[in-house]
Backbone and ligand atoms as CSV (ligand in chain L), in Angstrom:
chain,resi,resn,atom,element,x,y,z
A,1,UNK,N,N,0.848,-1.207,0.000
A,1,UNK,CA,C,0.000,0.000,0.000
A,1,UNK,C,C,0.884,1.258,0.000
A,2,UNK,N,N,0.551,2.150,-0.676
A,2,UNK,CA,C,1.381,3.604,-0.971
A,2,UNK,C,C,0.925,4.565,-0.208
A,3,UNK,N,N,1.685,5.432,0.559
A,3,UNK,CA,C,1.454,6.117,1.507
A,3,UNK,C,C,0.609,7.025,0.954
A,4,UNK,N,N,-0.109,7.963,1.570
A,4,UNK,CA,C,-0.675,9.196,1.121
A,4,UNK,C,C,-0.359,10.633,0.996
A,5,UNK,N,N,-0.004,10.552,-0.295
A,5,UNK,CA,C,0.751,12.523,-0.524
A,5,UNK,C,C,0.610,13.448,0.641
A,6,UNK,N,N,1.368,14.135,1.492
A,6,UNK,CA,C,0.878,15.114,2.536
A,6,UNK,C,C,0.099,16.155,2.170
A,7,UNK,N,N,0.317,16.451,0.871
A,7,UNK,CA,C,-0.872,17.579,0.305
A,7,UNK,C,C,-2.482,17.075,0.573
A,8,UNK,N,N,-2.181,15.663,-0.091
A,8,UNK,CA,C,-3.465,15.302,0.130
A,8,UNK,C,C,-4.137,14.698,1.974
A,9,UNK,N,N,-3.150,14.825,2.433
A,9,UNK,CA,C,-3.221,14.097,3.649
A,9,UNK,C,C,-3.730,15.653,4.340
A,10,UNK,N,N,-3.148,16.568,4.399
A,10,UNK,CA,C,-3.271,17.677,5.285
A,10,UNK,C,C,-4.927,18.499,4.541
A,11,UNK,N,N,-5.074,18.211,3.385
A,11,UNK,CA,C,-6.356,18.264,2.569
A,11,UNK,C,C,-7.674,17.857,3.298
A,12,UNK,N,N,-7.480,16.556,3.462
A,12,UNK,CA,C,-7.995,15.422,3.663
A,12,UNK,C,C,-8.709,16.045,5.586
A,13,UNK,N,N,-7.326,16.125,6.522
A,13,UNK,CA,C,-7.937,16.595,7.755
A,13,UNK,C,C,-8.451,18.058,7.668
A,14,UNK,N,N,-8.343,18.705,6.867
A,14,UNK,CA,C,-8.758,20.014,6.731
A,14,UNK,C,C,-10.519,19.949,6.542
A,15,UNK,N,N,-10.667,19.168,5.544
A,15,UNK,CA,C,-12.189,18.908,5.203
A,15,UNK,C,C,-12.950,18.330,7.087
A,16,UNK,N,N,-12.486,17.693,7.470
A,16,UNK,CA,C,-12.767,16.948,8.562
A,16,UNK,C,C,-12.855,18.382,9.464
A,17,UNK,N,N,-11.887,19.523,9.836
A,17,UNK,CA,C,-11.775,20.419,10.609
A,17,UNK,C,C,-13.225,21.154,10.263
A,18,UNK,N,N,-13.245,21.511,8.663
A,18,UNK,CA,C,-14.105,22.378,8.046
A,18,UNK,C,C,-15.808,22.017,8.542
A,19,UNK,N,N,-15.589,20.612,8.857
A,19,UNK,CA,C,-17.343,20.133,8.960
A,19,UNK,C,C,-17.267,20.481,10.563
A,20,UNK,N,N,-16.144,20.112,11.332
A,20,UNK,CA,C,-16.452,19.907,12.646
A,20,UNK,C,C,-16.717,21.552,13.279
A,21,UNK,N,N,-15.949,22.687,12.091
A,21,UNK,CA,C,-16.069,23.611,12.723
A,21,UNK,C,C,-17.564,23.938,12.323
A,22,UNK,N,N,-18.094,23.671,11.425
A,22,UNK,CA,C,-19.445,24.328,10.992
A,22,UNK,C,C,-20.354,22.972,12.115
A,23,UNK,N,N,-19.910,22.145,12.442
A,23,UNK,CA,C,-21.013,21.283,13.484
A,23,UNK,C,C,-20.970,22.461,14.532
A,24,UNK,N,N,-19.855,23.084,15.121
A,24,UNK,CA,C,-19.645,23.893,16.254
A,24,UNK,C,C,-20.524,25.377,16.048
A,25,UNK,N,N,-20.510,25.745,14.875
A,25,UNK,CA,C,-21.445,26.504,14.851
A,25,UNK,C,C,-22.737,26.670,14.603
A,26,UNK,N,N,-23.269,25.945,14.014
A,26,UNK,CA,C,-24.660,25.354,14.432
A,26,UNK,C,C,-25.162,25.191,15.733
A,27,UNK,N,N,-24.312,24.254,16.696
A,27,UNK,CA,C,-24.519,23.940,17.890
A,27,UNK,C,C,-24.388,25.091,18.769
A,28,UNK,N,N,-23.598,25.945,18.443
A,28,UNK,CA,C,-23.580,27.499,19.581
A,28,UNK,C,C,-24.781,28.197,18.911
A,29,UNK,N,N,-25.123,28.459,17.763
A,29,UNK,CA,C,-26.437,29.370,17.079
A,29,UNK,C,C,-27.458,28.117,18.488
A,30,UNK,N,N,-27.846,27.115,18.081
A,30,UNK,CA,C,-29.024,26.661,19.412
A,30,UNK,C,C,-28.440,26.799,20.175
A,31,UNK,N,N,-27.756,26.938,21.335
A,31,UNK,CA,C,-27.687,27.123,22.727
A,31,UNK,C,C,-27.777,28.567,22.485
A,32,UNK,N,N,-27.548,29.526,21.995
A,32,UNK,CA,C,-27.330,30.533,21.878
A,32,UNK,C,C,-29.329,31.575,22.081
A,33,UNK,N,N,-30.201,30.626,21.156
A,33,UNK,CA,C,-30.833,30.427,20.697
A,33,UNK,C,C,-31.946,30.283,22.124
A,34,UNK,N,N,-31.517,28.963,22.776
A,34,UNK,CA,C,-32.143,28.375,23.745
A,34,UNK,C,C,-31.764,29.566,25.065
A,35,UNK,N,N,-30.894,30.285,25.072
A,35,UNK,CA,C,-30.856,31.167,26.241
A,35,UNK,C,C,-30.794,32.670,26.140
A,36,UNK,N,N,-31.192,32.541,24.597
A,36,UNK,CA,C,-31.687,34.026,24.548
A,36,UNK,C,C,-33.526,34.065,24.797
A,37,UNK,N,N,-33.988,32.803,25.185
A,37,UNK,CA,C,-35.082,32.506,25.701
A,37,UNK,C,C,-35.354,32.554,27.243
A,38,UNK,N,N,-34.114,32.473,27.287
A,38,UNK,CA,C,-33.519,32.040,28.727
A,38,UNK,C,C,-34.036,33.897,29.929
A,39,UNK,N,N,-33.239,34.314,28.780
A,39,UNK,CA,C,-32.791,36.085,29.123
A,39,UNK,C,C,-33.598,35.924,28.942
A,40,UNK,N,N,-35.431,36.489,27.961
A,40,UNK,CA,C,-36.374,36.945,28.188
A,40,UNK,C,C,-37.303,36.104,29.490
A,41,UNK,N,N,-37.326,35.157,29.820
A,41,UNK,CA,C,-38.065,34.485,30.774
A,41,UNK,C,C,-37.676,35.194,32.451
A,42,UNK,N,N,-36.156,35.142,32.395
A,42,UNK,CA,C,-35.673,35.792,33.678
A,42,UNK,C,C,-35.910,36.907,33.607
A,43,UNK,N,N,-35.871,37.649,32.870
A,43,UNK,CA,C,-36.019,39.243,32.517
A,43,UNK,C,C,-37.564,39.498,32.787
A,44,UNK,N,N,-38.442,38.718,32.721
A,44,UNK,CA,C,-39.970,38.931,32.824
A,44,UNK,C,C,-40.240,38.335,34.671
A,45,UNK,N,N,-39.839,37.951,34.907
A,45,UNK,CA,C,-40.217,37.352,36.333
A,45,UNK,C,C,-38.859,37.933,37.221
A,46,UNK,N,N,-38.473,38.740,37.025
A,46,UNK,CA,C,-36.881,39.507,37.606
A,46,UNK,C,C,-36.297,38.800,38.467
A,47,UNK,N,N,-35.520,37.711,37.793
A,47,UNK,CA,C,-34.501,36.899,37.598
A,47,UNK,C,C,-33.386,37.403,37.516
A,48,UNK,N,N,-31.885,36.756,38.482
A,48,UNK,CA,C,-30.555,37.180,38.571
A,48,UNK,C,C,-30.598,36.807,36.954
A,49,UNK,N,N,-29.365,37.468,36.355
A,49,UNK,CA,C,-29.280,36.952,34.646
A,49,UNK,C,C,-28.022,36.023,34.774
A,50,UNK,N,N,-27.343,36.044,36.059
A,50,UNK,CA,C,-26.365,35.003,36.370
A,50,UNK,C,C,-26.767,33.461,37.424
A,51,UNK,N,N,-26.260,32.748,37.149
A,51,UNK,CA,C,-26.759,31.946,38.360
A,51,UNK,C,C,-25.426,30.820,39.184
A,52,UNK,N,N,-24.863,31.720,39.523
A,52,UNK,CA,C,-23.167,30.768,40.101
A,52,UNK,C,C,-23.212,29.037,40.265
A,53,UNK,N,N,-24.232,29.041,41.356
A,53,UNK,CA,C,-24.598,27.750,41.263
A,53,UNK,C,C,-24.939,26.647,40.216
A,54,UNK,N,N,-25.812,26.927,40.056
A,54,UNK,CA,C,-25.711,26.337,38.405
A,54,UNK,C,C,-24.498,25.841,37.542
A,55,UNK,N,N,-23.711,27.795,37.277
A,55,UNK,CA,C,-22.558,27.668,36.987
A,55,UNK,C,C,-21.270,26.419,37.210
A,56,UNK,N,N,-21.409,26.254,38.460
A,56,UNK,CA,C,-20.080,25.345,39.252
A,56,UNK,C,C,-21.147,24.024,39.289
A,57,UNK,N,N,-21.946,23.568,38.880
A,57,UNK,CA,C,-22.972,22.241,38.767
A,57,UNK,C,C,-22.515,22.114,37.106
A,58,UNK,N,N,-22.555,23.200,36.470
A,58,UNK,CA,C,-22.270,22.768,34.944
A,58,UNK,C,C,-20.618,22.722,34.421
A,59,UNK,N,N,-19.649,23.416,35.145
A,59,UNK,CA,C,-18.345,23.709,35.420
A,59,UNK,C,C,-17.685,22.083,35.470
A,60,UNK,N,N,-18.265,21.781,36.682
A,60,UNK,CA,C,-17.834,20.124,37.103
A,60,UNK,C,C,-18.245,19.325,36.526
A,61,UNK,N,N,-19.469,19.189,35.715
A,61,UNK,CA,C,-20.047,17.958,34.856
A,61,UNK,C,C,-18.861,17.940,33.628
A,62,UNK,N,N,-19.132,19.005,33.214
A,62,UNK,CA,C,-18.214,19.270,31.455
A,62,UNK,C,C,-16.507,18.949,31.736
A,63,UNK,N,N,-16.082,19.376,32.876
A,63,UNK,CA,C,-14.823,19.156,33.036
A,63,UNK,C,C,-14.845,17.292,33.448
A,64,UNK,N,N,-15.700,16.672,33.643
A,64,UNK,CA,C,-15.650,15.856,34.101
A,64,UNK,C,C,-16.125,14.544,32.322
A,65,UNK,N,N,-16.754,15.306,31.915
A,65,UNK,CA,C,-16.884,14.899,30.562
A,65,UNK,C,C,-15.562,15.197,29.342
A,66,UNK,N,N,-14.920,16.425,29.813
A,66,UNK,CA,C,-13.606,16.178,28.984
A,66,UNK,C,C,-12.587,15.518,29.358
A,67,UNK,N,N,-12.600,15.372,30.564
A,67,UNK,CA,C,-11.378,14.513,31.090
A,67,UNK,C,C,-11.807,12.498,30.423
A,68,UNK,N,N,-12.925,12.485,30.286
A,68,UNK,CA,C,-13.241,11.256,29.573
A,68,UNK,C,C,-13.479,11.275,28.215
A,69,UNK,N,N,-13.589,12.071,27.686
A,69,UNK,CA,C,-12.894,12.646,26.054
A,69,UNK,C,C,-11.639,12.949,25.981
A,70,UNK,N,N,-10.835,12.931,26.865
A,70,UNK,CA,C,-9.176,13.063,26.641
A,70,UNK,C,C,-9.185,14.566,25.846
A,71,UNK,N,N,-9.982,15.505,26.571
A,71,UNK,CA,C,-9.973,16.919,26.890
A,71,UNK,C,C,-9.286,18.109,27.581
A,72,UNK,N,N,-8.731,18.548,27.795
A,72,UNK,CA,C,-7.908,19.345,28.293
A,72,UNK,C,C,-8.830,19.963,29.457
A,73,UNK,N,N,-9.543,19.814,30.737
A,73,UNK,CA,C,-11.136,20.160,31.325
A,73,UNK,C,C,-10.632,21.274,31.911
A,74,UNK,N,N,-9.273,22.622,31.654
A,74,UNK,CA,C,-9.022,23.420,32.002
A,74,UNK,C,C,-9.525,23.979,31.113
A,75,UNK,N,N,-9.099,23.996,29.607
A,75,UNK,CA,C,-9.848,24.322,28.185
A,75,UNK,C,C,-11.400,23.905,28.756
A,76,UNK,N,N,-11.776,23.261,28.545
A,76,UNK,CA,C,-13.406,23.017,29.177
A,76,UNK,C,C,-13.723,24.179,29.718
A,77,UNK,N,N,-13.069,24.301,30.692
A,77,UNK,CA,C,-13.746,25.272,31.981
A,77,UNK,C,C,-13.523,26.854,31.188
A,78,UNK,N,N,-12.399,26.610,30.423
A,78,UNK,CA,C,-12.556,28.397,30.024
A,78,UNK,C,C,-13.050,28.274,29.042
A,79,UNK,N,N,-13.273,27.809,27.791
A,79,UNK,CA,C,-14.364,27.959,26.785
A,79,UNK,C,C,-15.617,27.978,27.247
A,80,UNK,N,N,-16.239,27.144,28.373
A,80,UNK,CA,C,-17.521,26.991,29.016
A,80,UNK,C,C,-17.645,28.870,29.805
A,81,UNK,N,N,-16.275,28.754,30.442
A,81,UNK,CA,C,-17.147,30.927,31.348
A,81,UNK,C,C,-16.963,31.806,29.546
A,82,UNK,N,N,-15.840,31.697,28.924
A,82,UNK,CA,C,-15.913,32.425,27.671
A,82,UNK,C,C,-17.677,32.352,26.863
A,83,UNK,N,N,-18.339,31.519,26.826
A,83,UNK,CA,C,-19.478,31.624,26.401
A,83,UNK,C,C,-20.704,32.007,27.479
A,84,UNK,N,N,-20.695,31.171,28.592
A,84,UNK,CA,C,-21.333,32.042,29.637
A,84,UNK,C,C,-21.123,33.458,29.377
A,85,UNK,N,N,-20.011,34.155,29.830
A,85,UNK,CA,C,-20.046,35.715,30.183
A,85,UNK,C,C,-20.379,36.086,28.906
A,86,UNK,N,N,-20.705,35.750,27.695
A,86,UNK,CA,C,-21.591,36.404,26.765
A,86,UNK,C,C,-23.024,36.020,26.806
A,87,UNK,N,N,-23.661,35.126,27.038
A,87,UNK,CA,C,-24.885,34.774,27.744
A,87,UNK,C,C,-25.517,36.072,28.785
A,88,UNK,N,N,-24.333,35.934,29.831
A,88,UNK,CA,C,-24.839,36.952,30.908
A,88,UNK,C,C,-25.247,38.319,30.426
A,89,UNK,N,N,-23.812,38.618,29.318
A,89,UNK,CA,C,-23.766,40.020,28.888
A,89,UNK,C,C,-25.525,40.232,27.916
A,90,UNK,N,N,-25.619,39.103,27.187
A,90,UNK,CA,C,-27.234,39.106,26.721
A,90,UNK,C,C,-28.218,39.384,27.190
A,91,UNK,N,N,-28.300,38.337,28.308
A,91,UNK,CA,C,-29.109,38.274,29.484
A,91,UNK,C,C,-29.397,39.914,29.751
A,92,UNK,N,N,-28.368,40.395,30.698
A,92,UNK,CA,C,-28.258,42.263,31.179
A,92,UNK,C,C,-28.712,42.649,29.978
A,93,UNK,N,N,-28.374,42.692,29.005
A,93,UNK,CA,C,-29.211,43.576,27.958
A,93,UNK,C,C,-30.621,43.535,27.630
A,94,UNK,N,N,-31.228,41.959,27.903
A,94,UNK,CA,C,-32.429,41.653,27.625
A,94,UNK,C,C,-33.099,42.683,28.580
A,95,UNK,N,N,-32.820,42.603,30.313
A,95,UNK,CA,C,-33.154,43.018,31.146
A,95,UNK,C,C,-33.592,44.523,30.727
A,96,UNK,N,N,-32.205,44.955,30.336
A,96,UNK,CA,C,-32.554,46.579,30.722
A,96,UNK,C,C,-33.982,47.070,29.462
A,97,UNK,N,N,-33.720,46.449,28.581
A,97,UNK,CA,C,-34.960,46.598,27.248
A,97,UNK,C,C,-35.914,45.940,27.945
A,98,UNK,N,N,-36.100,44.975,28.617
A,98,UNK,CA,C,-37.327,44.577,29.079
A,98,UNK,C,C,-37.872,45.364,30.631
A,99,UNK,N,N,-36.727,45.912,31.210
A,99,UNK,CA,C,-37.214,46.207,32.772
A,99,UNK,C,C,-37.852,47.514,32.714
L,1,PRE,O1,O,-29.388,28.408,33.176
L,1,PRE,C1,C,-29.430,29.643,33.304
L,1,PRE,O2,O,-29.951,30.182,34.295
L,1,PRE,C2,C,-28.858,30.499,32.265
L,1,PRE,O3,O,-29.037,31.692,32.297
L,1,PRE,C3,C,-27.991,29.858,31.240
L,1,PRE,C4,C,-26.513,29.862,31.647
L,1,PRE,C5,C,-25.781,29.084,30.529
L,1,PRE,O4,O,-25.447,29.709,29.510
L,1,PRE,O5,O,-25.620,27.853,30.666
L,1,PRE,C6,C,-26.032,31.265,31.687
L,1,PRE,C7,C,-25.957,31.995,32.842
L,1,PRE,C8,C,-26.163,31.398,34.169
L,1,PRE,O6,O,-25.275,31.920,35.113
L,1,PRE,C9,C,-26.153,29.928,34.118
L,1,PRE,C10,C,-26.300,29.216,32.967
């Protein structure tokens, strides 16, 4: 069997990157989606737009799910507050247009 050209080899994982990154964005448009539902519900019944607890309940599951994906669950934990604190920042905005 003949090895595979690196052009075509580095080709080849590129296509693979290209789908996984467009799976990733799809999947942030719904969560994104699901808690900009989130912000108007708390925003109508005056709801913290943060919830810590929660936070450190979802913090420990995911880190606990990348460490069994052979994940980096430090990466976990900061991609997970990197999208939170834009959530929150939503959230506060929903508020002040809705309060
Ligand atoms: O579950 C909530 O209460 C949300 O507002 C959603 C969410 C999240 O994005 O997962 C965001 C902010 C909260 O601090 C906790 C969780």
């Amino acid at each position: 069997m003949t090895a595979e050209d690196p052009t075509t080899t580095l080709l080849r994982l590129r296509a693979t990157i290209d789908n996984i990154d467009a799976a990733l964005i799809f999947m942030l448009a719904e969560r994104f989606r699901a808690t900009q539902q989130v912000g108007v519900l708390k925003a109508e019944h005056a709801m913290p737009a943060s919830d810590p607890k929660r936070e450190e309940q979802q913090v420990a599951r995911l880190k606990q799910l990348a460490e069994d994906a052979h994940l980096d669950p430090e990466f976990a934990e900061k991609w997970f507050n990197f999208v939170v604190a834009e959530v929150i920042r939503h959230h506060t905005e929903t508020a002040e247009e809705r309060g």
